[in-house]
C-alpha positions in Angstrom: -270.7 -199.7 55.2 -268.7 -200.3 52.4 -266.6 -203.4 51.8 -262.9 -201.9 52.1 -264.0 -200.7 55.4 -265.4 -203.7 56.7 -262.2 -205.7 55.5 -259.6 -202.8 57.2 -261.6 -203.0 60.2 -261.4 -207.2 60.2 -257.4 -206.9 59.8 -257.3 -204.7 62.7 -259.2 -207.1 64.9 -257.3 -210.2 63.7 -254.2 -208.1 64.4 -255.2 -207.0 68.2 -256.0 -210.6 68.8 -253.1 -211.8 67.7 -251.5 -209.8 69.8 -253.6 -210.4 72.7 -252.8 -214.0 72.5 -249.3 -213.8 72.0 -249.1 -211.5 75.2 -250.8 -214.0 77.1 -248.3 -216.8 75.6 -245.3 -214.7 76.8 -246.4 -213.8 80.3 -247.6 -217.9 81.2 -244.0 -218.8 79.6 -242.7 -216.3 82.1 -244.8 -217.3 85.0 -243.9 -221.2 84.0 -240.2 -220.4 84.1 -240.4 -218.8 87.4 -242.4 -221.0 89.1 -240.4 -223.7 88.0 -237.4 -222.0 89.8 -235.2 -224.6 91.8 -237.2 -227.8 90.4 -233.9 -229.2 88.2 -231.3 -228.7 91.2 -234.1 -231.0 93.3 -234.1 -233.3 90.7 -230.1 -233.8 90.3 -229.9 -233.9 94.4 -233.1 -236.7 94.3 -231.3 -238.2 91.6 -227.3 -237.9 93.4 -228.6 -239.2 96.7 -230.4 -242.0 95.3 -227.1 -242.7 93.5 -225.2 -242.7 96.3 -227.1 -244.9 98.4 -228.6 -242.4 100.5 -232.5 -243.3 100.0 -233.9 -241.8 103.1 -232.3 -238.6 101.7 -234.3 -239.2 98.6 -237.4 -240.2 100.6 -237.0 -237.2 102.4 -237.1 -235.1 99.3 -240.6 -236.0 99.2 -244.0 -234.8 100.3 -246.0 -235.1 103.9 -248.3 -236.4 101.1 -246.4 -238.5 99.3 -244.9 -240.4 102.6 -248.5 -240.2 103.8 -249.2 -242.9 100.5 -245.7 -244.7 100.1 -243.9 -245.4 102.6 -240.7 -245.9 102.9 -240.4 -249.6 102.0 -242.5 -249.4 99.0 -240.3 -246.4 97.7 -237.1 -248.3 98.0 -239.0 -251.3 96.0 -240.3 -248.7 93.8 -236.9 -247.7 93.0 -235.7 -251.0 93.1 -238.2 -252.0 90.2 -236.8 -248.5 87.9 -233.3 -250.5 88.0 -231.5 -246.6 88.3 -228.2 -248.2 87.6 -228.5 -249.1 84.4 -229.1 -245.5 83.3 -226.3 -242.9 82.9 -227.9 -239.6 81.2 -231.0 -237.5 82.4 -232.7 -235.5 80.4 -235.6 -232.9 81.2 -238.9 -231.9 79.2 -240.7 -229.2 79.4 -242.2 -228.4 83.0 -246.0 -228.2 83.0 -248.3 -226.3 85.9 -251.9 -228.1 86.7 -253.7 -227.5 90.0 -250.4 -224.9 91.6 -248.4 -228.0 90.7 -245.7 -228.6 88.7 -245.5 -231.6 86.7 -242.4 -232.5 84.9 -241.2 -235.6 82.8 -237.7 -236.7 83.2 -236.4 -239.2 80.7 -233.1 -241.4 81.9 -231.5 -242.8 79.1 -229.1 -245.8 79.0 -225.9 -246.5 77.2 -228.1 -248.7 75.1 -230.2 -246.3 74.3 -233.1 -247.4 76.6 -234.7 -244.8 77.4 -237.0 -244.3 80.8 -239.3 -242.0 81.1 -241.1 -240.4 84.5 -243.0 -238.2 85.6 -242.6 -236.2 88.6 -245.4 -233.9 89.9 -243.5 -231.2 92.4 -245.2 -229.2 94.7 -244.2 -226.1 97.0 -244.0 -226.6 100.8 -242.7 -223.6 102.8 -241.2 -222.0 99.7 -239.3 -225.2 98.5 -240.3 -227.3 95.7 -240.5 -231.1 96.5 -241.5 -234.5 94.9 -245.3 -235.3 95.6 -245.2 -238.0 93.2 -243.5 -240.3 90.8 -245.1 -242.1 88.2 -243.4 -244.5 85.3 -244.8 -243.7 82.2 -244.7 -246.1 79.0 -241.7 -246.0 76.9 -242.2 -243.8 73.5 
C-alpha cells in the first residue's frame, strides 16, 4: 500500500468520526433540551411562592423523596439560612442529566453583586418535573 493511499484513507476516517461524534453531540443536546422541558417555569413558581410567603406551596413543589428527608420545618430553616430576600435577579446555567435526573445550578444574584449559587436536582413524577433536592454550593 502506498503512502498517498494510506493518508486518503486516514482523512476519511478522521472525517466519519468527526462526524459521528458531532451527531452524537447534536442528538444529546436535543434530548437535554427536551427533557429539560417545563424545569425553568418550576423554578420561577418555587421561586414566586417562596416569595410570596407561601412555603408549603414551595414545599409542595418537592419530592415524596425529598419530604421523606426534610421535612417541612427544616426546609423553612433551610430557606431561612439562603436569606432569599436579599437577592433580586435569577439566573440559570446549563441543565445537566445524571441517573434520569436533571440537575441544574441556579445562581441568585444581589444588588450588591453577591452572588448565590444552588443546585437543584429535578426529577419526573407522573410526567411533571419537581425539586428532589437543593443544595448550596460555594460561591465562585
Amino acid at each position: 500500500m502506498d503512502w498517498g493511499l494510506a493518508r486518503m484513507i486516514g482523512s476519511k476516517v478522521l472525517l466519519a468520526g468527526a462526524g459521528a461524534l458531532l451527531l452524537y453531540w447534536t442528538i444529546s443536546a436535543v434530548r437535554l433540551v427536551i427533557s429539560a422541558r417545563g424545569i425553568n417555569p418550576l423554578i420561577k413558581q418555587f421561586f414566586t411562592q417562596v416569595a410570596s410567603g407561601q412555603v408549603d406551596g414551595a414545599y409542595l413543589l418537592t419530592t415524596k423523596n425529598y419530604r421523606s428527608h426534610v421535612n417541612r420545618q427544616q426546609f423553612i430553616r433551610f430557606l431561612a439560612g439562603l436569606q432569599l430576600n436579599k437577592y433580586r435577579n435569577l439566573k440559570s446555567g446549563r441543565p445537566r442529566i445524571q441517573d434520569g435526573q436533571v440537575i441544574l445550578t441556579v445562581k441568585l444574584k444581589s444588588e450588591g453583586n453577591d452572588e448565590l449559587p444552588l443546585d437543584f436536582t429535578f426529577a419526573k413524577v407522573d410526567e411533571a418535573w419537581r425539586v428532589d433536592r437543593i443544595q448550596r454550593l460555594a460561591a465562585a
